[in-house]
BADREN-396755 format. One line per field, with one value per residue (C-alpha): residue number from 1; residue in one letter; x, y, z. Coordinates in Angstrom, 2 decimals. Each point is the difference from the previous one (the first is absolute). Example, Ala and Ser with C-alpha at 12.3 -4.5 7.8 and 13.67 -1.06 7.14 Angstrom:
% BADREN-396755
mimi (1  2) $
dodren (A  S) $
u (12.30  1.37) $
v (-4.50  3.44) $
w (7.80  -0.66) $
END
This chain:
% BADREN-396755
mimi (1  2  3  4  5  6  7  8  9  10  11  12  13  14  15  16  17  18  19  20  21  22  23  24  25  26  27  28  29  30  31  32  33  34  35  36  37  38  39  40  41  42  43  44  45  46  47  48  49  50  51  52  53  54  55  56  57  58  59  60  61  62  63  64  65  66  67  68  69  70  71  72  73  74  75  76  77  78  79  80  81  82  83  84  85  86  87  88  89  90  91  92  93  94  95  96  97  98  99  100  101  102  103  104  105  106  107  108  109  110  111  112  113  114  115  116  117  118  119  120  121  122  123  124) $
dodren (X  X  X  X  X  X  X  X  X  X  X  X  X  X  X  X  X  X  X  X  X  X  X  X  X  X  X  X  X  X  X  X  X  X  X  X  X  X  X  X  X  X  X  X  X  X  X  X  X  X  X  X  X  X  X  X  X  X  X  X  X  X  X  X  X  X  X  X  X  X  X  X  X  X  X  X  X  X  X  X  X  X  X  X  X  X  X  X  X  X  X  X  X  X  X  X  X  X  X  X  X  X  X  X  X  X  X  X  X  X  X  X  X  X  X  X  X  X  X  X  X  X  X  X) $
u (-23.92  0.84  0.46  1.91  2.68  2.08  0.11  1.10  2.69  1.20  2.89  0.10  4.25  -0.35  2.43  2.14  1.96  1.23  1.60  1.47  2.00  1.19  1.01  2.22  1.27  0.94  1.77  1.87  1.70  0.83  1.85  1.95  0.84  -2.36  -1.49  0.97  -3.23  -2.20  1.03  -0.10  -3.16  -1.19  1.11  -1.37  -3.55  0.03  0.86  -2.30  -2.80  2.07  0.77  -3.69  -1.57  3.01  -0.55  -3.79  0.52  2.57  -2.29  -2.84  2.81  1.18  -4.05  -0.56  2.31  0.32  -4.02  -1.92  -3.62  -1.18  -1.96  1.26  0.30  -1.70  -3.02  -0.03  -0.29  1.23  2.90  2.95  3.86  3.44  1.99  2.73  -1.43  -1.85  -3.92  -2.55  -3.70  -2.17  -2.82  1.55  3.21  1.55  4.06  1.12  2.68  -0.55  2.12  -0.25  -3.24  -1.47  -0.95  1.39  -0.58  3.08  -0.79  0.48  -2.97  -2.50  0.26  -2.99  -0.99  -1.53  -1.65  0.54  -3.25  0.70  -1.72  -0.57  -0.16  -2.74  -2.52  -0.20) $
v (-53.00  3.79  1.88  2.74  -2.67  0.34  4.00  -0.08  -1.62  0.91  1.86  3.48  -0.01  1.50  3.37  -2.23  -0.96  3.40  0.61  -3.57  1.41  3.29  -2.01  -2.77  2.84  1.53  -2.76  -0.91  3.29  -0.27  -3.91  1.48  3.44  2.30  0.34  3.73  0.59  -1.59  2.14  3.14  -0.96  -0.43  3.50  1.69  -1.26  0.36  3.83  0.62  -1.23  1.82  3.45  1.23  -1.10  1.90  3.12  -0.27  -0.09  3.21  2.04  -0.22  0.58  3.09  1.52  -1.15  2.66  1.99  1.37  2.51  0.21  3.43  3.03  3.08  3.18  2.37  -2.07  -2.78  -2.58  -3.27  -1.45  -2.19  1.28  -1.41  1.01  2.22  1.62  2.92  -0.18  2.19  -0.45  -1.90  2.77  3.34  -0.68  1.49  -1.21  -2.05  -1.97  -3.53  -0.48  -2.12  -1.18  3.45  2.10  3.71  3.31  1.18  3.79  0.86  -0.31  3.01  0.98  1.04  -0.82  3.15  0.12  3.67  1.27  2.82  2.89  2.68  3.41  1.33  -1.91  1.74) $
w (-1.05  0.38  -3.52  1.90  1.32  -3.29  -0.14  3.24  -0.22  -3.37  0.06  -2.40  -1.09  -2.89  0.76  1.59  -2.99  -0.50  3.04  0.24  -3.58  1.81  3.15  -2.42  -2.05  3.00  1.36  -2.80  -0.15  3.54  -0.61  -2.94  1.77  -1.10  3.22  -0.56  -2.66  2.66  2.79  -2.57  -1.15  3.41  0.82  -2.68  0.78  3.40  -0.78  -2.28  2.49  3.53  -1.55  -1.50  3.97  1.83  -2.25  0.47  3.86  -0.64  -2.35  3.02  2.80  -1.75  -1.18  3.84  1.53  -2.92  -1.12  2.22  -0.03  2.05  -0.90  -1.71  2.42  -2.13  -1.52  2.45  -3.02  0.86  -2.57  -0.15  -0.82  0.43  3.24  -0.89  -3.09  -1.45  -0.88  -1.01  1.67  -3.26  1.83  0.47  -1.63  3.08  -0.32  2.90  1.37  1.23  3.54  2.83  -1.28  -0.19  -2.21  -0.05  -1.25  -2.15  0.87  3.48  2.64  0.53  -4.08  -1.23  -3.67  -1.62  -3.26  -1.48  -2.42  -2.06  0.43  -2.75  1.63  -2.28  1.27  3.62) $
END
């Protein structure tokens, strides 16, 4: 005879119990007209599961259209911004604004940054 016969066809019910209670409770309120609680219970839990997976799905949607990855005009050192917004390079701390999913130079094109050294006159 096979000693495996009897775990196979053993049945494992032990959760079971539980969720025959909820499904009893659940119809008793409904025969006495509390069906109300069941359906607002209902709700409420299939909420809480729904609204965290639609705002996950929204967060990436909006980060999707919303962060820009290019290179800074000055420095040419890659970084990420928000479109729309005002950044400063992490490298030459050149201010820029984030457009179109470009970076840009706040001053004007063609300026030249110039570093002035002091020089004292007595030393010529």
């Amino acid at each position: 005879m096979n000693q495996n016969f009897p775990k196979i066809a053993q049945l494992n019910l032990s959760g079971i119990g539980c969720w025959l209670t909820l499904i009893v409770g659940g119809l008793l309120l409904t025969s006495i007209g509390l069906g109300w609680v069941v359906n607002s219970v209902l709700i409420v839990l299939g909420l809480i599961i729904i609204i965290p997976a639609i705002a996950l799905f929204g967060v990436q949607w909006w980060l999707k259209r919303n962060l820009v990855e290019d290179e800074c005009p000055v420095c040419q050192y890659q970084f990420t911004g928000f479109n729309g917004t005002m950044s400063r390079c992490p490298n030459c701390s050149e201010p820029l604004k984030i457009e179109k999913g470009k970076f840009q130079r706040i001053t004007p094109p063609g300026t030249i940054d110039v570093e002035a050294v002091d020089v004292d006159a007595s030393s010529q």
